[in-house]
C-alpha positions as CSV (number, residue, x, y, z in Angstrom):
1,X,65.6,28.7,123.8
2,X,62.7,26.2,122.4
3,X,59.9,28.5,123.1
4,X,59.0,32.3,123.6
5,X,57.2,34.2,126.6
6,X,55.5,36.9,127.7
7,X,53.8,37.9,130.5
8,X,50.2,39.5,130.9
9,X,48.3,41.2,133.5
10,X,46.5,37.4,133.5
11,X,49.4,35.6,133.6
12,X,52.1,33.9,131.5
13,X,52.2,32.9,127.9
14,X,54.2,30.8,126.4
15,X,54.8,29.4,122.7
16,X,56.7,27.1,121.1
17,X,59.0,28.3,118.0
18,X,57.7,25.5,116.5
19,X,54.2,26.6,116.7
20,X,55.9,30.2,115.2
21,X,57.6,28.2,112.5
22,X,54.7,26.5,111.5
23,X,52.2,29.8,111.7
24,X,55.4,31.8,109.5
25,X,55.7,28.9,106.8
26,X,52.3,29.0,105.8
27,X,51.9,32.4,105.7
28,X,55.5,32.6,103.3
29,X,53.7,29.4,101.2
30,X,50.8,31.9,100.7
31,X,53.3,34.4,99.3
32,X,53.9,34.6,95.3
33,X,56.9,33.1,94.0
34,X,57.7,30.8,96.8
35,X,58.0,27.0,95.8
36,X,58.1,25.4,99.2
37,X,61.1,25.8,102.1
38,X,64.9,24.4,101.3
39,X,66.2,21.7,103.6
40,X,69.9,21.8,103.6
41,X,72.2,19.0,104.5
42,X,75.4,20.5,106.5
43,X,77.2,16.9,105.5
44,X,76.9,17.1,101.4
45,X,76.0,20.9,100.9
46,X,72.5,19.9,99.2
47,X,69.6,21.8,99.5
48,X,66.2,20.2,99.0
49,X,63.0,21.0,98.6
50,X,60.9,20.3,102.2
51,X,57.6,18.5,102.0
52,X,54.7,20.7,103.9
53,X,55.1,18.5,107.0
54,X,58.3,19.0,107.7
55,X,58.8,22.8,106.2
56,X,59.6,24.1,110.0
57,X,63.2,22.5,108.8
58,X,63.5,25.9,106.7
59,X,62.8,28.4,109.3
60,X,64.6,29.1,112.6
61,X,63.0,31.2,115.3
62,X,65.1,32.9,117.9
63,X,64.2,35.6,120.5
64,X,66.8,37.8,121.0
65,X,67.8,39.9,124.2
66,X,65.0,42.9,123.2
67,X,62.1,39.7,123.5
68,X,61.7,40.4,119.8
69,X,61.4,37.5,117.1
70,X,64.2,36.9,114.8
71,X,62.8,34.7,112.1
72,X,65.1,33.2,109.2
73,X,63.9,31.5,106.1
74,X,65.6,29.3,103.9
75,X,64.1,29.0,100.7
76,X,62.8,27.7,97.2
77,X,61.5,30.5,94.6
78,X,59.9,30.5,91.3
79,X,62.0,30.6,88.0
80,X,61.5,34.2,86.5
81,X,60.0,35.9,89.3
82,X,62.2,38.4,90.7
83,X,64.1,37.7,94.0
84,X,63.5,41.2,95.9
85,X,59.9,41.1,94.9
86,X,59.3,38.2,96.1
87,X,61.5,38.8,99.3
88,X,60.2,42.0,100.1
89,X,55.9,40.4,100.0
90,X,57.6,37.3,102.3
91,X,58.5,40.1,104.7
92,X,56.3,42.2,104.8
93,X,53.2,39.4,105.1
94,X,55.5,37.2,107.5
95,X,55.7,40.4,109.6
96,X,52.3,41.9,109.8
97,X,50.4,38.2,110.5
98,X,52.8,36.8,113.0
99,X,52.6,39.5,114.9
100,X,49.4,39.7,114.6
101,X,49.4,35.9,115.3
102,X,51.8,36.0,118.5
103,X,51.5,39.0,120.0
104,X,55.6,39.4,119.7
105,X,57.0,42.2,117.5
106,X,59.7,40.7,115.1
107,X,63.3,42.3,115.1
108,X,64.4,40.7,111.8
109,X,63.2,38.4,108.9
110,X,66.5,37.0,106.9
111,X,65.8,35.5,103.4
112,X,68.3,32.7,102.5
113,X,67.5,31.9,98.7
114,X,68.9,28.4,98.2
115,X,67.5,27.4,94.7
116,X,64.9,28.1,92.2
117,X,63.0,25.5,90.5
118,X,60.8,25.6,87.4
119,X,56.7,25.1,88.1
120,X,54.4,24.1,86.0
């Protein structure tokens, strides 16, 4: 499914998971400790850093059979910072603002840590 519904006493909504990508991965850029969304190529088994255009690669929004979000981040943190700090502030601001955002409770966030990088 490409996009999510829900219907209103006004009518029908719909959004793209795109749009929900999009919202997510600037909210998780805001979030200490991230260094940007890992691309990974299937093919060769290299991950990569995504540019901010193209960060939606990273994140993959599903709806599953309750109408609630499943959202799954792949990505790139900060050398030193600790993983579950980090990972627990992705969640819980990913959570509160897309909800917020959307309207739609989320289910489930998964954290894929693919790399960490030095920043200067």
């Amino acid at each position: 499914m490409k996009s999510t519904s829900m219907n209103t006493h006004m009518g029908s909504i719909t959004i793209d998971n795109e749009v929900i990508a999009q919202y997510a991965g600037n909210v998780a850029m805001e979030c200490f400790g991230i260094v940007g969304m890992a691309g990974i190529n299937m093919k060769d088994g290299l991950v990569k850093l995504l540019k901010m255009d193209s960060m939606t690669r990273g994140i993959n929004v599903a709806l599953d059979s309750n109408n609630k979000l499943i959202i799954n981040f792949h990505v790139i943190v900060a050398y030193g910072v600790s993983i579950l700090a980090v990972s627990e502030n992705l969640i819980s601001n990913v959570k509160y603002k897309v909800e917020q955002y959307t309207g739609i409770e989320i289910e489930k966030i998964n954290i894929f840590v693919e790399g960490v990088r030095v920043i200067d």
